[in-house]
C-alpha positions as CSV (number, residue, x, y, z in Angstrom):
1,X,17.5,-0.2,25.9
2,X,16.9,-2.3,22.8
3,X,17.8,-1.0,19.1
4,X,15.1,-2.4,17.2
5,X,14.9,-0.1,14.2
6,X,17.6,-0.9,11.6
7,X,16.9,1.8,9.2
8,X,14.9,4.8,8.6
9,X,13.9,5.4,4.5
10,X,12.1,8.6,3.8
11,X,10.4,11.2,6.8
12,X,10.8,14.6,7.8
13,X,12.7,15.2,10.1
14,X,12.9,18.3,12.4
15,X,15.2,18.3,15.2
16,X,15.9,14.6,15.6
17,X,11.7,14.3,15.8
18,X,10.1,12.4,12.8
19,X,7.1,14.0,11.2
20,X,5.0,12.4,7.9
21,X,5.3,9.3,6.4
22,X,8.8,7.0,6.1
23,X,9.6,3.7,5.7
24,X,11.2,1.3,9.2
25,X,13.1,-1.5,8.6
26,X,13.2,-4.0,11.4
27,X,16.8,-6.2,12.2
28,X,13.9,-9.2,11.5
29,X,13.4,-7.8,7.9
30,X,10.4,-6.4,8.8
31,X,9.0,-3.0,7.1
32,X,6.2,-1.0,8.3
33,X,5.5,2.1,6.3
34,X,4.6,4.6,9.1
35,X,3.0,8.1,10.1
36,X,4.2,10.4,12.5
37,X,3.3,13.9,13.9
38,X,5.2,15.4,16.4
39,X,7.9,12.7,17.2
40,X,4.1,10.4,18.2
41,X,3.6,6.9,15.6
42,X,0.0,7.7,14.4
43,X,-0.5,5.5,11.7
44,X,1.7,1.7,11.0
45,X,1.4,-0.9,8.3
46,X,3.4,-3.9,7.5
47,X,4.5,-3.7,4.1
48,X,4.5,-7.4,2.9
49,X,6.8,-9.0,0.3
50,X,10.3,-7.7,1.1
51,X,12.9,-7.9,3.9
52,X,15.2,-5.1,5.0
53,X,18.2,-6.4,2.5
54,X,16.1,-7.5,-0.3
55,X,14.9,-10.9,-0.3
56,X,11.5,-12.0,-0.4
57,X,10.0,-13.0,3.0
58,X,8.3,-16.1,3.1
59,X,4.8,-14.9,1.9
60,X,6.9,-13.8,-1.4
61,X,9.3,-16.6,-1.6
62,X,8.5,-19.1,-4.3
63,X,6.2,-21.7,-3.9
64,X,4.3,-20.3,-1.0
65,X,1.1,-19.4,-0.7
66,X,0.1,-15.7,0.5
67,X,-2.1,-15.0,3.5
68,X,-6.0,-15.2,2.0
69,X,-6.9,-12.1,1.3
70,X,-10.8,-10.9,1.5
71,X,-12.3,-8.5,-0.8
72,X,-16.0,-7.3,-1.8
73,X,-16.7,-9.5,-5.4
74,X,-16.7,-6.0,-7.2
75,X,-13.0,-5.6,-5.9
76,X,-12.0,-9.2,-7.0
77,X,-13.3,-8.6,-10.7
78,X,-11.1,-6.1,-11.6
79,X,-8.3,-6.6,-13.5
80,X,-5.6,-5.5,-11.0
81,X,-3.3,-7.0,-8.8
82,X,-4.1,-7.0,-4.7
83,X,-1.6,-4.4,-3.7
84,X,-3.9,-2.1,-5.6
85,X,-7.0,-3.5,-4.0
86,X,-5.4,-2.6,-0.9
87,X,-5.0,1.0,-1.6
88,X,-9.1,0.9,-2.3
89,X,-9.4,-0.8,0.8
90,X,-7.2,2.1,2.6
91,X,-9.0,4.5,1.2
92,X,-12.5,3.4,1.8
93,X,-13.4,3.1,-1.7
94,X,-16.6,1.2,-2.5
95,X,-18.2,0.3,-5.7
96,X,-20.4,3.2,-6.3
97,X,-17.2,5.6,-5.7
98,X,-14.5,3.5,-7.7
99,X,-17.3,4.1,-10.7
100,X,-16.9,8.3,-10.1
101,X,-13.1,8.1,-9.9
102,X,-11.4,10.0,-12.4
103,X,-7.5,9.6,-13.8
104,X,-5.9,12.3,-11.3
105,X,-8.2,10.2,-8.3
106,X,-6.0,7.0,-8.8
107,X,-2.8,8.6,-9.6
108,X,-3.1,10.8,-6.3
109,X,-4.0,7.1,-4.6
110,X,-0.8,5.9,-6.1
111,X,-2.1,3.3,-8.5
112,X,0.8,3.0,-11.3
113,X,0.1,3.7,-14.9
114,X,-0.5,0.2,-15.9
115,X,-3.0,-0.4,-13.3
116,X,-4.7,2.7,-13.5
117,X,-5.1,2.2,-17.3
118,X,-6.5,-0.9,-17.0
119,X,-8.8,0.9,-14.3
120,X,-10.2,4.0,-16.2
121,X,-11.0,1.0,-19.1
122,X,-13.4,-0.6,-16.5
123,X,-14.9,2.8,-15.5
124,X,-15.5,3.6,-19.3
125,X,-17.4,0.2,-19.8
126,X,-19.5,0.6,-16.8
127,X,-20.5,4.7,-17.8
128,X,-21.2,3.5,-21.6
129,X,-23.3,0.4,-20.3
């Protein structure tokens, strides 16, 4: 039997059986941020950008170009970066929600302070106009 798990960050664990979310590193560098429930993988996602020990991979190294990304034109206007458009994307967000979302929506989303100021500005714009 292979190991191909390096390390585990984050998870609950009860009884050796993984339950929630954590972190996998791969012995290729790889990290998928996963979901389990009862010891079962319900939910992976590659988490782009970083290798297990630190360095970029080569969609982050310098001088490379990133995968193409496609997003609806309203999600490409805003001023944010495209990790956060993925969370909208993850969370099935469209144009007429993102206009009702509220502080508390995008901080329990995860969107950092910076972002999410930047964010709430937008919102205002589109309520007063």
């Amino acid at each position: 039997k292979r190991q191909y798990q390096r390390r585990v960050h984050g998870g609950d664990w009860d009884a050796g059986v993984m339950h929630g979310k954590g972190v996998y590193t791969y012995k290729s560098g790889k990290k998928y941020e996963v979901s389990y429930k009862n010891g079962k993988c319900t939910e992976k996602r590659l988490l782009d950008g970083v290798q297990g020990d630190g360095r970029p991979t080569s969609a982050a190294r310098p001088g490379s170009r990133p995968a193409p990304r496609s997003y609806p034109a309203w999600l490409k206007s805003l001023p944010i970066e495209d990790d956060i458009r993925d969370l909208f994307v993850k969370e099935r967000i469209d144009e007429e929600t993102f206009y009702e979302l509220e502080q508390a929506d995008l901080k329990q989303m995860g969107v950092p302070m910076g972002p999410c100021k930047a964010l709430l500005k937008e919102i205002a714009k589109k309520k007063e106009g």
